[in-house]
C-alpha positions in Angstrom: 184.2 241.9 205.8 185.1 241.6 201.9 182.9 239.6 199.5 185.9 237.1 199.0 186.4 236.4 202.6 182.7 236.0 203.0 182.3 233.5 200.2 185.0 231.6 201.8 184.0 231.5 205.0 180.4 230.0 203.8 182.7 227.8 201.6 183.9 226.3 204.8 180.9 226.4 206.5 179.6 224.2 203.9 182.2 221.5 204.0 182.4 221.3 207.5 186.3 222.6 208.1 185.2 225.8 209.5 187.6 226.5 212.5 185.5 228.1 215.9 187.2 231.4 215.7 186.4 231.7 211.8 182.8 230.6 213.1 182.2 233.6 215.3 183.2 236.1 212.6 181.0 234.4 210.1 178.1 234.6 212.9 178.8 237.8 213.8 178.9 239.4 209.5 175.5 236.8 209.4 173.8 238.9 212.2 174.7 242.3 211.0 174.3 241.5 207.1 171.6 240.8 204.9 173.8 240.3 201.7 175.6 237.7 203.7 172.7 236.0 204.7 171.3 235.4 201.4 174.4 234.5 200.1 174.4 231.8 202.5 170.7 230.9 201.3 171.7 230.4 197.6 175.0 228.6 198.5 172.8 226.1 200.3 170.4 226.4 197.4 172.8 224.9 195.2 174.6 222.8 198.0 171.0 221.0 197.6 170.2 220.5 194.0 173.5 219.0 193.3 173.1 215.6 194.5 175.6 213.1 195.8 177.6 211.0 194.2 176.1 208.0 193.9 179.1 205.2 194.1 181.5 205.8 196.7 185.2 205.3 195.5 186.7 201.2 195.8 187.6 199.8 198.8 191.2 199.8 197.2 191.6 203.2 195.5 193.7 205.1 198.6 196.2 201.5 197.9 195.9 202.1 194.1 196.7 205.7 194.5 199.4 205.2 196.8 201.2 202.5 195.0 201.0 204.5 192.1 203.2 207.2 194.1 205.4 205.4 195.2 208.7 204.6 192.9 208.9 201.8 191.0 211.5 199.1 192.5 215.3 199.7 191.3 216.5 196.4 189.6 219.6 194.6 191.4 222.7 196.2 190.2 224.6 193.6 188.7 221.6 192.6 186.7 222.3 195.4 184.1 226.2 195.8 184.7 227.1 197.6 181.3 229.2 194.0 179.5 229.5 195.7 176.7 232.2 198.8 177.6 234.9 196.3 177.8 233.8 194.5 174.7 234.0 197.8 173.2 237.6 198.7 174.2 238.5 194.9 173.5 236.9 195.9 169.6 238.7 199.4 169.5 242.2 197.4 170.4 241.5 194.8 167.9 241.1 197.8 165.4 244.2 199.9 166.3 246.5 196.8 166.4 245.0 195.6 162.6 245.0 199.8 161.4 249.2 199.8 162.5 249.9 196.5 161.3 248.6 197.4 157.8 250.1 200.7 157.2 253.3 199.5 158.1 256.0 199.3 155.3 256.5 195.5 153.7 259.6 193.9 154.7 262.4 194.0 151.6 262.8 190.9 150.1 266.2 191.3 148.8 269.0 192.4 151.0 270.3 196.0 150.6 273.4 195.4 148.8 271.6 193.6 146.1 269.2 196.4 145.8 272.4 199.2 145.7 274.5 197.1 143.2 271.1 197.1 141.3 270.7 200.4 141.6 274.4 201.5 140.7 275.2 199.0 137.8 271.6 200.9 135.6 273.9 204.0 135.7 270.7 205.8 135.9 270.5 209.7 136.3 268.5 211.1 138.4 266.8 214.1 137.5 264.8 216.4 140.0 261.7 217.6 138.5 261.7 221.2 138.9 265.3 221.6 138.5 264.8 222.2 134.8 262.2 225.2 136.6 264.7 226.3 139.0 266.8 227.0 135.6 264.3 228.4 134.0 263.7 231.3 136.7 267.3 231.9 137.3 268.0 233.0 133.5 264.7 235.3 133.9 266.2 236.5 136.6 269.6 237.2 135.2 268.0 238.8 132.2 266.0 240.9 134.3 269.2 242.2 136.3 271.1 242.7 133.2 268.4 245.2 131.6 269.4 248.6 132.0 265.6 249.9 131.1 264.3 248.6 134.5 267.1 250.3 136.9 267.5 246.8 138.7 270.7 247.6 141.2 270.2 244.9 143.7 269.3 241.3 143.4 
C-alpha cells in the first residue's frame, strides 16, 4: 500500500468514517507493517495532545447557517414597478414638441403683396456675391486661351 493511502486510511480510522472493507485492508497493511503501525502510534499521539474544543457550537448555529443560505425573499412586484419610464417618455415628448415649435419660422406679419410691392417699388439690384469672381476667372481664362506661348488648343 502507498504512504498516501495509508495516511488516509488512519485518517479515517481516526474520525470514525472508516468503511469495513477499508478496515480489513488497513488491518491487514497494520499486521504486515511496522512503518504503518507507528504511523498509527504518532497519529494517535497527536490525536491526544490536541484537546477538544471546549464550547460546543449554539443551539441555533445549523438555523443561522441555513438561513444564511437560503435567498433573501423577492419583494412583491408591483412594489418597485419602474414609474418613472413613462415619466421619462412623457419628458422626452414635452421636449420634442417645445425643440419643433421653436425652430419653426415666425409667421409674416404683413401679407405677401405688401412685402413684393415693398420689395419692387426700392428698385433694388441684386448682386450675387461671387459673380464679380466668376468674372474675374473667366477673363483669366480667356487670356490664358488667347496666349500663343502656352499652346492652349482646347478649352
Amino acid at each position: 500500500m502507498n504512504p498516501h493511502e495509508l495516511e488516509r486510511l488512519l485518517l479515517l480510522e481516526q474520525s470514525g468514517e472508516l468503511a469495513p472493507r477499508q478496515r480489513r485492508a488497513l488491518d491487514a497493511e497494520l499486521a504486515a507493517s511496522e512503518t504503518a503501525r507507528r504511523l498509527r502510534d504518532r497519529l494517535r499521539a497527536w490525536t491526544a495532545a490536541v484537546p477538544p474544543p471546549a464550547a460546543a457550537p449554539a443551539p441555533d448555529a445549523a438555523a443561522r447557517i441555513a438561513a444564511r443560505l437560503r435567498p433573501p425573499p423577492r419583494p412583491a412586484a408591483w412594489i418597485f414597478r419602474p414609474v418613472w419610464k413613462p415619466a421619462l417618455a412623457a419628458a422626452a415628448a414635452l421636449a420634442l414638441f417645445l425643440g419643433v415649435r421653436s425652430f419653426r419660422p415666425a409667421p409674416i406679419a404683413a401679407p405677401i403683396e405688401t412685402a413684393v410691392n415693398a420689395t419692387a417699388s426700392a428698385d433694388e439690384v441684386w448682386t450675387d456675391p461671387l459673380d464679380a469672381e466668376f468674372t474675374e476667372l473667366e477673363n483669366l481664362l480667356l487670356a490664358i486661351s488667347t496666349d500663343d506661348s502656352l499652346n492652349v488648343t482646347k478649352l
